[in-house]
C-alpha positions, -999 to +999 in steps of 0.1 A: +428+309+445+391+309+457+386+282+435+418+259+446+405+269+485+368+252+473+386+221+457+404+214+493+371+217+519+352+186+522+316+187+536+307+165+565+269+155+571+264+148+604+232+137+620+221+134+660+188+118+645+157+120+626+140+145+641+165+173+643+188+183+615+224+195+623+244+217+601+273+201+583+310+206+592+335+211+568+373+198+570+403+202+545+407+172+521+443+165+529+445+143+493+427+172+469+453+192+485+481+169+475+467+170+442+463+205+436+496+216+451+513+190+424+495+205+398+507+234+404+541+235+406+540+211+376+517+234+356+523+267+368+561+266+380+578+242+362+553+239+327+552+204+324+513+201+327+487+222+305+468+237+332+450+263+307+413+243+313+419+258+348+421+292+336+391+295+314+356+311+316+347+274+330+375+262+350+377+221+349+406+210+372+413+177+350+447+165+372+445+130+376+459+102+400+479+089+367+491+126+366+502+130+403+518+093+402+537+110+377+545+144+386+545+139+427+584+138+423+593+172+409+595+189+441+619+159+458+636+168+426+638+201+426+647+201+467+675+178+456+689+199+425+687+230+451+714+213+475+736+196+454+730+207+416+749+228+392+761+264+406+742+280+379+709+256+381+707+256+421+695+295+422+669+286+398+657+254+421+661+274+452+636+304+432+610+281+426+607+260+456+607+294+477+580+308+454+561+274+453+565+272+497+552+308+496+518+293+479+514+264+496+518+290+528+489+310+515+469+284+505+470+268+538+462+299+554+433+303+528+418+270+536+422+273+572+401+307+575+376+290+552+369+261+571+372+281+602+341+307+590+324+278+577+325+261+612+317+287+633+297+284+665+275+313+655+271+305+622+262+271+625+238+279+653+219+300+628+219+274+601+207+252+628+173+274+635+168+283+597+171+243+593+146+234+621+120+261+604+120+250+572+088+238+560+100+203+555+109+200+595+076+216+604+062+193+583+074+162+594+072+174+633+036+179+627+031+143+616+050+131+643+029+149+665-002+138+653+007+102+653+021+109+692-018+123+695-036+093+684-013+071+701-022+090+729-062+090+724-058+051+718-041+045+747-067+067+766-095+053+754-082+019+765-072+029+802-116+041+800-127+009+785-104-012+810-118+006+836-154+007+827-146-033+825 
């Protein structure tokens, strides 16, 4: 599930400017979600999509656009089959959309406390103050410092030599 949560989250830079760096946000990725939850009930519920690559030692999530274009119809299908279909199919229909409902519950929930302990105000706060110490920030504040200094001594020496004139 961890993995399908992961697949969902989208990472936003943001940036107030050059100097300071800001933390990024994170946000659900309504489309990866789309995709997932079709692959899914194709390849898990209804077995009409090998969804073994996700199960391995190096899970690949391989489901396509082609593949939800495709598939993106089964659970219209199945919704429909669950009202009107056969006596003995419509229990079936009504099993699978209820288990399928129950996941998409849980994975909403999953990917809502994700996103929620990735944005926190205390977390990002922190991230904020390890980002501003890194060396590469000290770095670059001390050149802008330096060139602020000799801007300044320029501009000093000018004011004397204007004066002395």
């Amino acid at each position: 599930m961890e993995q399908l949560v992961d697949g969902c989250i989208e990472k936003v830079q943001l940036t107030l400017n050059d100097i300071q760096p800001i933390p990024p946000r994170y946000q659900e990725n309504g489309f990866a979600k789309s995709l997932i939850c079709c692959a899914v009930l194709c390849g898990f519920y209804m077995h009409l999509y090998d969804m073994s690559k996700l199960l391995s030692e190096n899970p690949e999530f391989d489901f396509s656009m082609a593949d939800y274009d495709k598939f993106s119809c089964v659970a219209m299908q199945l919704d429909r089959i669950r009202r009107s279909g056969d006596v003995e199919i419509r229990p079936i229909a009504n099993a699978i959309l209820t288990d399928f409902r129950d996941f998409e519950k849980r994975l909403n929930l999953a990917i809502y406390n994700k996103v929620n302990a990735q944005n926190d105000t205390c977390v990002r706060i922190v991230q904020m103050m390890n980002m501003q110490a890194s060396p590469e920030s000290i770095k670059k504040a001390m050149e802008e410092f330096k060139t602020i200094q000799s801007d300044l001594e320029k501009a000093t020496e000018q004011t004397k030599t204007a004066q002395e004139g």
